[in-house]
Structure formats: C-alpha cells, structure tokens
SEZA-698157 format. One record per residue: z, x, y of N, C-alpha, C in turn. Coordinates in nm, 4 decimals. Layout:
@n.pz: Z	n.px: X	n.py: Y	ca.pz: Z	ca.px: X	ca.py: Y	c.pz: Z	c.px: X	c.py: Y
...
// end
This chain:
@n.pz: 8.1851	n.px: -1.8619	n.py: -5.5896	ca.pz: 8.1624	ca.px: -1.7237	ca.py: -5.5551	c.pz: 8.0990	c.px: -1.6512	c.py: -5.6728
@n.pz: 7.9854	n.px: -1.5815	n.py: -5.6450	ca.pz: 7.9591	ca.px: -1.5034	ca.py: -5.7587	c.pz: 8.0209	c.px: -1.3764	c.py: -5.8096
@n.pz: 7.9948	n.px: -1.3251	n.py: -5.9115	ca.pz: 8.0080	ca.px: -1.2361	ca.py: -5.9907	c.pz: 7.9693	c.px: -1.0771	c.py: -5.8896
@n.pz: 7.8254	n.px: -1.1215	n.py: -5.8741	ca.pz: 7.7212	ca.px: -1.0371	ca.py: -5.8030	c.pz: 7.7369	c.px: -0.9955	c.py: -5.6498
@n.pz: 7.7915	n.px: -0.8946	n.py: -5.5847	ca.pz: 7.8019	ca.px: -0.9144	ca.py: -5.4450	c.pz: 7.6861	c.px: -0.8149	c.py: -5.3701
@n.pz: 7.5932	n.px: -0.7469	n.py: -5.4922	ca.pz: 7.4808	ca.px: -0.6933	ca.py: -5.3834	c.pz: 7.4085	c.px: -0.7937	c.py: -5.2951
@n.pz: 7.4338	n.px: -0.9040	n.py: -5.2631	ca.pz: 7.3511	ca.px: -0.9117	ca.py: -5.1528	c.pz: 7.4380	c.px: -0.9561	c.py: -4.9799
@n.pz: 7.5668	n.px: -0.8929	n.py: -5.0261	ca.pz: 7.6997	ca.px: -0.9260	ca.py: -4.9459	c.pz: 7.7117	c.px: -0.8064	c.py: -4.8488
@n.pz: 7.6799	n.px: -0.8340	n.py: -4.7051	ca.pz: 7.7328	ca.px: -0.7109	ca.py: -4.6370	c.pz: 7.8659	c.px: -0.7012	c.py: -4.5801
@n.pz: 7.9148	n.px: -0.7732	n.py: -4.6085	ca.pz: 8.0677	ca.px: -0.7936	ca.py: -4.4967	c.pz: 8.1394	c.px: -0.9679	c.py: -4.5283
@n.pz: 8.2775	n.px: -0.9406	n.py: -4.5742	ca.pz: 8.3829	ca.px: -1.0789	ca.py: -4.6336	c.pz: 8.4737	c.px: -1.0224	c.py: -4.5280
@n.pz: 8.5001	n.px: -1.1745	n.py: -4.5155	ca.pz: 8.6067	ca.px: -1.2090	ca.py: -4.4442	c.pz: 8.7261	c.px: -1.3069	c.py: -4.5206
@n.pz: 8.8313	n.px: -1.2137	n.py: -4.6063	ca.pz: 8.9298	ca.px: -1.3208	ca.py: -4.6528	c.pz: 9.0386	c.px: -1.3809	c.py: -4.5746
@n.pz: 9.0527	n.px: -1.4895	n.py: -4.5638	ca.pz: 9.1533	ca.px: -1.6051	ca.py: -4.4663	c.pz: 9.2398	c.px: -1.6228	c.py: -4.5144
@n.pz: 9.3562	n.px: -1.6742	n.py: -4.5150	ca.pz: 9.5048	ca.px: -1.7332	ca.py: -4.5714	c.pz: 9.5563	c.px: -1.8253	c.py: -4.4893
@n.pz: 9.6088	n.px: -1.9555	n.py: -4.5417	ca.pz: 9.6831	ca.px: -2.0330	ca.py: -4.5001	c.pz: 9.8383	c.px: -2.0247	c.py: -4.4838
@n.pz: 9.9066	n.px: -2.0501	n.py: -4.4287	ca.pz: 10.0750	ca.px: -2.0206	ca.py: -4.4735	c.pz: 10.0860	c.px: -2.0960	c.py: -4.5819
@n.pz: 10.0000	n.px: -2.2375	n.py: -4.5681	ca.pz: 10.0478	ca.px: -2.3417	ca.py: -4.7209	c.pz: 9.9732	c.px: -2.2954	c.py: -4.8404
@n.pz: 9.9039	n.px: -2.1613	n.py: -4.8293	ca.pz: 9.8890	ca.px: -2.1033	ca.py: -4.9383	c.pz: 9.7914	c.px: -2.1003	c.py: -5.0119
@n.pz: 9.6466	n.px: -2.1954	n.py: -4.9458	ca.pz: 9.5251	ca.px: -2.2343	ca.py: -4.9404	c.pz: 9.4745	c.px: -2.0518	c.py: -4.8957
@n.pz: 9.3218	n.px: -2.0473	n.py: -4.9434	ca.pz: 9.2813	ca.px: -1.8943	ca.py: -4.9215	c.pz: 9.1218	c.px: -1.9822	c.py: -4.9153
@n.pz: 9.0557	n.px: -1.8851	n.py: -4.8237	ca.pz: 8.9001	ca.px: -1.9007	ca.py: -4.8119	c.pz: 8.8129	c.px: -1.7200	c.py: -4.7555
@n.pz: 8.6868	n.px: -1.7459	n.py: -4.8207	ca.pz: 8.6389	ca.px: -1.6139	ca.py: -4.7813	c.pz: 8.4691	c.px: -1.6519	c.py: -4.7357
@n.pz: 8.4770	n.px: -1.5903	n.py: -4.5847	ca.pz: 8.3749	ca.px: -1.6143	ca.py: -4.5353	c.pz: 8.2786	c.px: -1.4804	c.py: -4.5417
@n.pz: 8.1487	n.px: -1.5177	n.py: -4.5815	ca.pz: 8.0643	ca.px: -1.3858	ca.py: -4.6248	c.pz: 7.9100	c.px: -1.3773	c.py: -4.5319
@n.pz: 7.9323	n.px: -1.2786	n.py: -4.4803	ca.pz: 7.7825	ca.px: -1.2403	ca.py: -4.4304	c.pz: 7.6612	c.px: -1.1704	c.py: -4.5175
@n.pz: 7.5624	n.px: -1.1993	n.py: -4.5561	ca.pz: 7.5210	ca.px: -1.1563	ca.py: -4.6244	c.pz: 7.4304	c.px: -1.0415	c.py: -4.5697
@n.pz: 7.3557	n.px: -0.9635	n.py: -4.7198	ca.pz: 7.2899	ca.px: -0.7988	ca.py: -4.6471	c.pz: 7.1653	c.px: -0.8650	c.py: -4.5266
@n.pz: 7.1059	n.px: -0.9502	n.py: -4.5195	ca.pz: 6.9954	ca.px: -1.0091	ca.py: -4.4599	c.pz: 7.0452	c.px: -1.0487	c.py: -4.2773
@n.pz: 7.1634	n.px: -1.0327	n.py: -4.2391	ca.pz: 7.1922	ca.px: -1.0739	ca.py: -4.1473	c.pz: 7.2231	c.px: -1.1920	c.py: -4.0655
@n.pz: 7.1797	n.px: -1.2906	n.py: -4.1460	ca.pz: 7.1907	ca.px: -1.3727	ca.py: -4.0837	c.pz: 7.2253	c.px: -1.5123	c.py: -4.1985
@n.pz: 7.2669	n.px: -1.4416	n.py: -4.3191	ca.pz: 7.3157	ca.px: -1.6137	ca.py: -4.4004	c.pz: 7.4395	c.px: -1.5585	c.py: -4.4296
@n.pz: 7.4986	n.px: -1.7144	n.py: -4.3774	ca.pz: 7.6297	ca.px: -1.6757	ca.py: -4.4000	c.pz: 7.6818	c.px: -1.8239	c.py: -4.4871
@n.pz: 7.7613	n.px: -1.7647	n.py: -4.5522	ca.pz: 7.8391	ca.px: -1.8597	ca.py: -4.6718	c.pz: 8.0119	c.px: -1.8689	c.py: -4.6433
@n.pz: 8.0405	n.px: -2.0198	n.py: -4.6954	ca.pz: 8.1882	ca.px: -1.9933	ca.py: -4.7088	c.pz: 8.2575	c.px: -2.0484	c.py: -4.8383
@n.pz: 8.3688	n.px: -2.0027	n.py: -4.8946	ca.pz: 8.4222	ca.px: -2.0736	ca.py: -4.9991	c.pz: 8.5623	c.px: -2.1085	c.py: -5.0291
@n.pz: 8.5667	n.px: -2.1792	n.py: -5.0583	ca.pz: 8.7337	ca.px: -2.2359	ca.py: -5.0607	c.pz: 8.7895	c.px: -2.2898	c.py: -4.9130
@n.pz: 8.8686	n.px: -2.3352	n.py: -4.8653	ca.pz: 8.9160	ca.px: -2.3982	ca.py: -4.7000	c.pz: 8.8579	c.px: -2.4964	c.py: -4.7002
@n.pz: 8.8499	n.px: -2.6293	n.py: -4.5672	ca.pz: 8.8089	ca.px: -2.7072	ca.py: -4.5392	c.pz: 8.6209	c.px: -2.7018	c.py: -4.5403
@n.pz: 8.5571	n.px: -2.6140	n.py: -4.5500	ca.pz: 8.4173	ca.px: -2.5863	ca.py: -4.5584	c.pz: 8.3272	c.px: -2.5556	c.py: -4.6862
@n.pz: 8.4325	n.px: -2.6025	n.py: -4.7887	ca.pz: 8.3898	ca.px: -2.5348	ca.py: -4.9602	c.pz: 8.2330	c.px: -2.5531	c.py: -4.9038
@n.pz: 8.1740	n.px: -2.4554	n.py: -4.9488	ca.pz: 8.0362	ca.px: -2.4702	ca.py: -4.9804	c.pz: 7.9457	c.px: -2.4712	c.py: -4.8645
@n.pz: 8.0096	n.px: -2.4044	n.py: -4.7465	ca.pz: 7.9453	ca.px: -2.4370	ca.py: -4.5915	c.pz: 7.8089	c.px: -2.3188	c.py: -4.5869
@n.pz: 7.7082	n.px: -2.3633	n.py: -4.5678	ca.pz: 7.6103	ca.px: -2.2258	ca.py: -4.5296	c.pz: 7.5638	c.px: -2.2373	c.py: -4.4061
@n.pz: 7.5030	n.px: -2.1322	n.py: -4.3488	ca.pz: 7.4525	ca.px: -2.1264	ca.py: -4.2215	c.pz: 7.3378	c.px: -2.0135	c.py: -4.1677
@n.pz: 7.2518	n.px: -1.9982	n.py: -4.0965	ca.pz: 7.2041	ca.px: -1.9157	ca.py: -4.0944	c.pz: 7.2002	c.px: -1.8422	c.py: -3.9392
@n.pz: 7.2897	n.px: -1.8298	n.py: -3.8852	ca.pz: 7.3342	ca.px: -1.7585	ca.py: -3.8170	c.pz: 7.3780	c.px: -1.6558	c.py: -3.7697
@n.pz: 7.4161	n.px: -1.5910	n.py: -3.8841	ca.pz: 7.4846	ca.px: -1.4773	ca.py: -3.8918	c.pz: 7.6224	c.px: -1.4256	c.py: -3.8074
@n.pz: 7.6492	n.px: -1.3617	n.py: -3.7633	ca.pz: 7.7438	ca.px: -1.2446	ca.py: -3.7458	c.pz: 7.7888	c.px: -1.3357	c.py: -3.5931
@n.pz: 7.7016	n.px: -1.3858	n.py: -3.5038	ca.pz: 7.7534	ca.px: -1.4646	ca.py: -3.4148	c.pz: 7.7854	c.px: -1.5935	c.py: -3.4315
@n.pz: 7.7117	n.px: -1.6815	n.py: -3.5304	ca.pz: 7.8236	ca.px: -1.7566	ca.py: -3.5917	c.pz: 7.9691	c.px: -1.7484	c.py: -3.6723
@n.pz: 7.9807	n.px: -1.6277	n.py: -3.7272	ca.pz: 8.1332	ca.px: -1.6151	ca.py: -3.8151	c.pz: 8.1830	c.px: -1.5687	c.py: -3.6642
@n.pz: 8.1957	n.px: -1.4893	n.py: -3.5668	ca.pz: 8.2680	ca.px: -1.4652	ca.py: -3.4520	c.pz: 8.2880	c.px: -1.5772	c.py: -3.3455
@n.pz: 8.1591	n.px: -1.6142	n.py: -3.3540	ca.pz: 8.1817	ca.px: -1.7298	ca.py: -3.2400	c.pz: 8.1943	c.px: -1.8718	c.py: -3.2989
@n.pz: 8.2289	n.px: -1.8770	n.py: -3.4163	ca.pz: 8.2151	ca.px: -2.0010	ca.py: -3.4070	c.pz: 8.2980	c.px: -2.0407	c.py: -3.5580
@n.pz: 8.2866	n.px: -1.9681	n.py: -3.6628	ca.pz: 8.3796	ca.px: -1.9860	ca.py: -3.7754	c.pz: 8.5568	c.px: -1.9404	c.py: -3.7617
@n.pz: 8.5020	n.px: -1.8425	n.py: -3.7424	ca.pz: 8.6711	ca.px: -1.7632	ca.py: -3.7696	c.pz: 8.7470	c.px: -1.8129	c.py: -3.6568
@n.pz: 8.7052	n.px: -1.8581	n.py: -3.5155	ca.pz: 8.7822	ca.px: -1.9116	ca.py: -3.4240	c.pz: 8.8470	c.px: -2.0453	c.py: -3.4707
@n.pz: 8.7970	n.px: -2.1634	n.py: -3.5285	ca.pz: 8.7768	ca.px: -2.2717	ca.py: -3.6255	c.pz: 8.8950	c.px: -2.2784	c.py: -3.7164
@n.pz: 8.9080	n.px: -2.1503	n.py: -3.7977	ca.pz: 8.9753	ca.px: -2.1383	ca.py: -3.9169	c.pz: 9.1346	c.px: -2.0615	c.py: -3.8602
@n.pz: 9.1170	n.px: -1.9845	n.py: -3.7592	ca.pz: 9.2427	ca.px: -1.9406	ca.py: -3.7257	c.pz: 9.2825	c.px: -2.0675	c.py: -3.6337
@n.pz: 9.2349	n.px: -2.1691	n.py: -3.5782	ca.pz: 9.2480	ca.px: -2.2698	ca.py: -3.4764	c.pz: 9.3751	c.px: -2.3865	c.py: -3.5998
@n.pz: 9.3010	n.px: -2.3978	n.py: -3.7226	ca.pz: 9.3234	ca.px: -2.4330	ca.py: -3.8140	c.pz: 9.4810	c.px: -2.3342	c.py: -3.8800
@n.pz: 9.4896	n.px: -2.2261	n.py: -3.8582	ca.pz: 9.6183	ca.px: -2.2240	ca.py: -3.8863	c.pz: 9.6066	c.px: -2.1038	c.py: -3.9910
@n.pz: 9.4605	n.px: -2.0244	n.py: -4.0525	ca.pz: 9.4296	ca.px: -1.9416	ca.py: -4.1525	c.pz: 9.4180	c.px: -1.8229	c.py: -4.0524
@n.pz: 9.4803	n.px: -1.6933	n.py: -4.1132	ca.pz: 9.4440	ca.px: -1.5686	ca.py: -4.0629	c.pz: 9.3917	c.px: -1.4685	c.py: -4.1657
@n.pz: 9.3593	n.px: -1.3707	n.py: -4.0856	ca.pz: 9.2814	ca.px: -1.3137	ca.py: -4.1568	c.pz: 9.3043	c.px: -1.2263	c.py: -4.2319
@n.pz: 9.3385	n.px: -1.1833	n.py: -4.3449	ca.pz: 9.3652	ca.px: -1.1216	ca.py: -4.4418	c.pz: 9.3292	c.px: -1.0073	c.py: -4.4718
@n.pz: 9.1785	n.px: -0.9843	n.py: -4.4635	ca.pz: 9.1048	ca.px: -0.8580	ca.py: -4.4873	c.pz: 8.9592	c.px: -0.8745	c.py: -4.4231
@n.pz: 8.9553	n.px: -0.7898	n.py: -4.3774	ca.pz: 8.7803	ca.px: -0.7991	ca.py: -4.3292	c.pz: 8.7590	c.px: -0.6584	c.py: -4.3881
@n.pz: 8.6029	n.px: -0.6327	n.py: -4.4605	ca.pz: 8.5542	ca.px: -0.5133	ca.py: -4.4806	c.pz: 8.3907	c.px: -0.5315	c.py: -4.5515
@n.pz: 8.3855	n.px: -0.3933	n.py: -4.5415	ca.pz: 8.1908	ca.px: -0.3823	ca.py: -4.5405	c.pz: 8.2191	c.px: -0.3986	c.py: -4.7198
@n.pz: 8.0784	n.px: -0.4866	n.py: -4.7600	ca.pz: 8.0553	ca.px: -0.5140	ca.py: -4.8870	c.pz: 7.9378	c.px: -0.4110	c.py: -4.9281
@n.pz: 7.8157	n.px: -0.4217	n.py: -4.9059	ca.pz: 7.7263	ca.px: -0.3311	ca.py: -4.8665	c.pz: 7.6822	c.px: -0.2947	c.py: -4.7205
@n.pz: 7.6522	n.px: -0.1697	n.py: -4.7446	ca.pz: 7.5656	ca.px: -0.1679	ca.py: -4.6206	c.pz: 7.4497	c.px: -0.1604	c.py: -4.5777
@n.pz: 7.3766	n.px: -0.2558	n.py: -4.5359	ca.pz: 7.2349	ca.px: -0.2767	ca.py: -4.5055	c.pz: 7.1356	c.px: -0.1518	c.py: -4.4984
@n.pz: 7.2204	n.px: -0.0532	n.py: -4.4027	ca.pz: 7.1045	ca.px: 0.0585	ca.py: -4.3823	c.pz: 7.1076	c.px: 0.1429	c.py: -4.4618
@n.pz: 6.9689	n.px: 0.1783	n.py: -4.5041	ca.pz: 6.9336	ca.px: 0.2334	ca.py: -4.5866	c.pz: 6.9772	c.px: 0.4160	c.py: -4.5476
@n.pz: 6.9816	n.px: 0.4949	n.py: -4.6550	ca.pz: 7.0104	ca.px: 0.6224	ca.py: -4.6480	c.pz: 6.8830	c.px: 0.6703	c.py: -4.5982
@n.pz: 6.7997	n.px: 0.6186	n.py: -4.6166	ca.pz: 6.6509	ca.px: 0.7425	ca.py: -4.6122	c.pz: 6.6523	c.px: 0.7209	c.py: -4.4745
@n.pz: 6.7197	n.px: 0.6227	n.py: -4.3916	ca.pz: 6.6759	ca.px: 0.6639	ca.py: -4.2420	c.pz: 6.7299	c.px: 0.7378	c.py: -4.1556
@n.pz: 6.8263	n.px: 0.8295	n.py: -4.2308	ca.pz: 6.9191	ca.px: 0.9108	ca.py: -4.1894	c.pz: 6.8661	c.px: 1.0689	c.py: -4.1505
@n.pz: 6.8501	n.px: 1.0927	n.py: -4.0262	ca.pz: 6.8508	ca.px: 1.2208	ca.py: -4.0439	c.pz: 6.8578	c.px: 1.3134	c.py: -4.1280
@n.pz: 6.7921	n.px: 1.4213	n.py: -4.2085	ca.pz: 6.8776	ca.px: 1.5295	ca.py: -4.3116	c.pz: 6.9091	c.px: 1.6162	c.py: -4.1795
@n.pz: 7.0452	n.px: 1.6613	n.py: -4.2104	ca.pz: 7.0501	ca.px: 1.7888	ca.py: -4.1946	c.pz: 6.9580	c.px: 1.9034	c.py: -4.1483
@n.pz: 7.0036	n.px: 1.9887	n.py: -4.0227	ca.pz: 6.8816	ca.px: 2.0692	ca.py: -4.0060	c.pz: 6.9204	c.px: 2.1846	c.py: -4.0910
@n.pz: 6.8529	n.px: 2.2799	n.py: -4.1609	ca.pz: 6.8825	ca.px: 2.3725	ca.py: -4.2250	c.pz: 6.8457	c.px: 2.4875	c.py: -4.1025
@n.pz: 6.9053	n.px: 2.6293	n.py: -4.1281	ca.pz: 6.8972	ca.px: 2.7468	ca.py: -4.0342	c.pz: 6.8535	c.px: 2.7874	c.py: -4.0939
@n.pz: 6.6796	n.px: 2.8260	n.py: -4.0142	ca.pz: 6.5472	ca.px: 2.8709	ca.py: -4.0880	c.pz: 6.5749	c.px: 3.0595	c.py: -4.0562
@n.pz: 6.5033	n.px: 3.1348	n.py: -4.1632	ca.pz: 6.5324	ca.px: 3.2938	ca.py: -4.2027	c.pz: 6.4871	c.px: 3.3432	c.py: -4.0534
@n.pz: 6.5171	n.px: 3.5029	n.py: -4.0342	ca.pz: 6.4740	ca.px: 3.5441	ca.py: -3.9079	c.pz: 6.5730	c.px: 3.5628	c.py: -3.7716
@n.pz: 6.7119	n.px: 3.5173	n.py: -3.8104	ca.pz: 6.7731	ca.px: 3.4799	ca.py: -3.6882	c.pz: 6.8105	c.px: 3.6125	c.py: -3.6311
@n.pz: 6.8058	n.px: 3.6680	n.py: -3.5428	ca.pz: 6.8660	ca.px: 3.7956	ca.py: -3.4674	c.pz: 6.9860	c.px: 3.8317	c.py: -3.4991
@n.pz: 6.9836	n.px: 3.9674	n.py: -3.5087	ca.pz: 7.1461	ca.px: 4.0319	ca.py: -3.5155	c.pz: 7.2391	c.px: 3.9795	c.py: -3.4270
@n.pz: 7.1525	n.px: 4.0421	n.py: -3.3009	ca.pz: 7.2598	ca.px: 3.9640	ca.py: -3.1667	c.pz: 7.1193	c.px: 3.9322	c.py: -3.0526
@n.pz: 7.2362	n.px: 3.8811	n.py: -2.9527	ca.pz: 7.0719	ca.px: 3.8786	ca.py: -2.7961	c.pz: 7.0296	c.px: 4.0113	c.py: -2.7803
@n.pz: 6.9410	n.px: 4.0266	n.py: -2.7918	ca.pz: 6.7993	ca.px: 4.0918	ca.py: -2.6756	c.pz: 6.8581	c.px: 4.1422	c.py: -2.5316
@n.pz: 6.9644	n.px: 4.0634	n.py: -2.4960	ca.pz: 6.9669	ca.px: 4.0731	ca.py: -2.3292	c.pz: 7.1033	c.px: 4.1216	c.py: -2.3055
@n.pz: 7.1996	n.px: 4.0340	n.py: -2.3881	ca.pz: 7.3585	ca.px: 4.1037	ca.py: -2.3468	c.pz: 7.3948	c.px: 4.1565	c.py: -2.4867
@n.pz: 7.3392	n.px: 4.1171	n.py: -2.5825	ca.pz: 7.4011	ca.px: 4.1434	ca.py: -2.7100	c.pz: 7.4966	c.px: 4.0726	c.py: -2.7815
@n.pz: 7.5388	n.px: 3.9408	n.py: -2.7273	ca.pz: 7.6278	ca.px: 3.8508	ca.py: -2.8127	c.pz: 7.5513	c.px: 3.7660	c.py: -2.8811
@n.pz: 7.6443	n.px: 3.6883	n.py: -2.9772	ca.pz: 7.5994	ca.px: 3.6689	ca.py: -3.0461	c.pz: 7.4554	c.px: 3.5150	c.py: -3.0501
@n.pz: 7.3628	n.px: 3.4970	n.py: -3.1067	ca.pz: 7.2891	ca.px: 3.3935	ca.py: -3.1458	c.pz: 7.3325	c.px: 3.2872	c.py: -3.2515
@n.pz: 7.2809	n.px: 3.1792	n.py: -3.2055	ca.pz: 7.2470	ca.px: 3.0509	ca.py: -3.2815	c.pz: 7.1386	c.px: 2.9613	c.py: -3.3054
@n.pz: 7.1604	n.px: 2.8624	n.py: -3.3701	ca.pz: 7.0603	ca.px: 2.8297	ca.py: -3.4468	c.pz: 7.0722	c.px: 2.6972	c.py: -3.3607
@n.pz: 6.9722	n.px: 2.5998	n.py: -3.3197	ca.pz: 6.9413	ca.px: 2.4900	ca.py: -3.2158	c.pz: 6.8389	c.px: 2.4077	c.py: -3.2689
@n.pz: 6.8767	n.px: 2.3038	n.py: -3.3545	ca.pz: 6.7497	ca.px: 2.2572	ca.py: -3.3827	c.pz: 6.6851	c.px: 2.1790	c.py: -3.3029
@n.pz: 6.6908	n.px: 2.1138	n.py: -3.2294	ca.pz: 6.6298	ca.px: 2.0469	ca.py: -3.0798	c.pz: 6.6647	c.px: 2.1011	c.py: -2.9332
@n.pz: 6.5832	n.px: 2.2301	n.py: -2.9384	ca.pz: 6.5967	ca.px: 2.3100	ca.py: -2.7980	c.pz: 6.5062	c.px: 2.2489	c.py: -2.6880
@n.pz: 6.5795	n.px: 2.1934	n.py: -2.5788	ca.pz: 6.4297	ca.px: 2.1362	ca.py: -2.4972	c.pz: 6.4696	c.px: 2.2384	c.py: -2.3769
@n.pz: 6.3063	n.px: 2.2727	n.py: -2.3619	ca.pz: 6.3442	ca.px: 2.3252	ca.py: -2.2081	c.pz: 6.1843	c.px: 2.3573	c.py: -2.1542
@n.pz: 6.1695	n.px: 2.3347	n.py: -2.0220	ca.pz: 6.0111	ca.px: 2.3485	ca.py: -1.9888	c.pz: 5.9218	c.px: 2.2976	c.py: -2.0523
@n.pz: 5.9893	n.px: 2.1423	n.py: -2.0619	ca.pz: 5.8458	ca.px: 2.0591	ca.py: -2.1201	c.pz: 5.8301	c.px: 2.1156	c.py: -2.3045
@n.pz: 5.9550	n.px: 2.1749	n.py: -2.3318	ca.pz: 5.8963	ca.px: 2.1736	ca.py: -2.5012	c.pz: 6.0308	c.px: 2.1550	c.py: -2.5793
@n.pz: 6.0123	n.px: 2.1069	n.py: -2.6795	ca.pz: 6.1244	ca.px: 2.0786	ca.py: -2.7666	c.pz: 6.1160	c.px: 2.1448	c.py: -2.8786
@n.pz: 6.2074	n.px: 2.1809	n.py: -2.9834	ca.pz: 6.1864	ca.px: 2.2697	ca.py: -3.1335	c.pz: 6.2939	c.px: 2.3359	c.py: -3.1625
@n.pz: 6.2918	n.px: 2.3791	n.py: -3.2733	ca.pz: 6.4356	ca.px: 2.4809	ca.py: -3.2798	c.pz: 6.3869	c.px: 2.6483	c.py: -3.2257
@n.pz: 6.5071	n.px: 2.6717	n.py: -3.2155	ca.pz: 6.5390	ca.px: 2.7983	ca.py: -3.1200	c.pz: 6.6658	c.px: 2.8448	c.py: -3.1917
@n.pz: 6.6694	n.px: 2.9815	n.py: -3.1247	ca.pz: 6.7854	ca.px: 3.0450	ca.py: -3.1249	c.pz: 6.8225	c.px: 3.0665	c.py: -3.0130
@n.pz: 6.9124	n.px: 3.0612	n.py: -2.9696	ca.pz: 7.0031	ca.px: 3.0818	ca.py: -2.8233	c.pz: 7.1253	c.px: 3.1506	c.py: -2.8098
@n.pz: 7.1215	n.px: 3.1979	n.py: -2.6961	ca.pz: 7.2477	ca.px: 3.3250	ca.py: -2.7459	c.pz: 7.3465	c.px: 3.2481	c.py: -2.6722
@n.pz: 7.4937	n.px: 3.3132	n.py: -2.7418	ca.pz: 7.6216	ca.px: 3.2289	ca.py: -2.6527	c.pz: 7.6283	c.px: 3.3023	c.py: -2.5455
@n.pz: 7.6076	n.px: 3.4089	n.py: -2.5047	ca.pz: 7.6638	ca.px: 3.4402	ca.py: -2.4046	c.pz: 7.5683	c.px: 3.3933	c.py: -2.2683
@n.pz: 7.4816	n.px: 3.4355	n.py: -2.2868	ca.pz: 7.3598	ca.px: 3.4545	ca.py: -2.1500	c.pz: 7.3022	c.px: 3.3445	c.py: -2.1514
@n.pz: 7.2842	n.px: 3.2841	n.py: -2.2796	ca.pz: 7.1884	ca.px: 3.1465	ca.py: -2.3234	c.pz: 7.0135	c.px: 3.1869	c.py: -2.3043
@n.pz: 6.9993	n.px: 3.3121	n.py: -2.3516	ca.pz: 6.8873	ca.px: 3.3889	ca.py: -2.3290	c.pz: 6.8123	c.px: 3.2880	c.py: -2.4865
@n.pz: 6.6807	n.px: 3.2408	n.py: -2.4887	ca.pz: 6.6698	ca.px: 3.1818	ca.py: -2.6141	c.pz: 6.5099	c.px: 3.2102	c.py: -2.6344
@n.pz: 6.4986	n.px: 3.1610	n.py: -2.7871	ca.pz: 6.3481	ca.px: 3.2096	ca.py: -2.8381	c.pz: 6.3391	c.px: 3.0858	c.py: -2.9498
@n.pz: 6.2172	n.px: 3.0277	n.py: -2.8980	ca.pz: 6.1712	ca.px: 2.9289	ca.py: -3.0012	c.pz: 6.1664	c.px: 2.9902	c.py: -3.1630
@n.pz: 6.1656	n.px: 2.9315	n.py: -3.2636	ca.pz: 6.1629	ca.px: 2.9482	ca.py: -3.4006	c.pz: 5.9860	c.px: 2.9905	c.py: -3.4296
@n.pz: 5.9285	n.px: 2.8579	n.py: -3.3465	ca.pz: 5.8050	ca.px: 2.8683	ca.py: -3.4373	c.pz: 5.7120	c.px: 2.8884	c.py: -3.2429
@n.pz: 5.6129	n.px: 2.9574	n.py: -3.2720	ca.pz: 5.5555	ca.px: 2.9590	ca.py: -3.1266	c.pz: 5.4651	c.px: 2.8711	c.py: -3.0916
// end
C-alpha cells in the first residue's frame, strides 16, 4: 500500500474474525481497482466499482471478512463543475406592482418560452425578468 492516496477514490477495509485485515481500493479513474493483504495480496483489476460490488466484496464476506469501513478517499469531481451560486443582482422592488407583497429573486424563471432571472412576487406571482 502506498504512502500516496491521491489517486484513491474510495477503500474498502475488511476483517477476518482470525484477525487477518485486507483493503480493497477503487481508484480516482474509475475503473482500477487494487487489493491488499487477504487471500488476493496484490489482486488488480480493471473493472471498477461493479467488480468490488459484484464480484469482490461478495467473495470476501463469502470468505468470512466483513466490512469494517467503507469511505470516499478522493473525490473525482472536480469543483469547477459546480454550479456557483446565483448572486441577487441590484434593482429588486420594494414590493409587487400589483398586490404589494413582497418580491424575490429567481434565478431560472421559465415561462412563455423564456428562461432568466426574475423577480416574482409571493403573493400574486406577478413577475419581471431581470434583464429584457
């Protein structure tokens, strides 16, 4: 096992009752998977995520090892593909135009074939695009 686990997305540690331990690892790429220690020292595969479910860990608990800990090592997806946050652009109305309660801020208003942010009122749902 290395030192290094950036390229590890997800371990799976096993236990024997006789006291034997093994840890099966998926790596960030999806589909290589490694094992170490148990009857498989040194097993690789490139399978991924449906081989450790379908086909390892059934194997190893069949064998008499349970599972100890499962958890995310890294996680593959990247931050930048994340949505930001919509921010509430300047301009927003005191209140509606129509009943007078209050407005909000909508950043994906669809209606009649157009999408965008809007403000929309709670009460009436009377609304006005941001940008025209």
């Amino acid at each position: 096992m290395s030192d290094h686990d950036d390229h590890i997305q997800h371990t799976w540690n096993l236990a024997h009752p006789d006291g034997s331990e093994m840890t099966v690892d998926l790596w960030t790429d999806d589909y290589s998977v490694r094992v170490h220690g148990g009857p498989d020292d040194g097993h690789d595969d490139e399978g991924g995520l449906r081989v450790i479910e379908g086909e390892l860990l059934p194997k190893y608990q069949a064998a008499g090892y349970e599972i100890a800990s499962s958890y995310a090592v890294n996680d593959p997806a990247s931050d930048d593909d994340e949505e930001p946050e919509a921010v509430e652009p300047d301009g927003k109305p005191e209140k509606c135009p129509e009943c007078g309660s209050p407005v909000e801020y909508e950043a994906n208003h669809c209606s009649n074939f157009r999408e965008g942010e809007a403000w929309l009122c709670t009460g009436c749902r009377w609304g006005q695009y941001v940008t025209a």
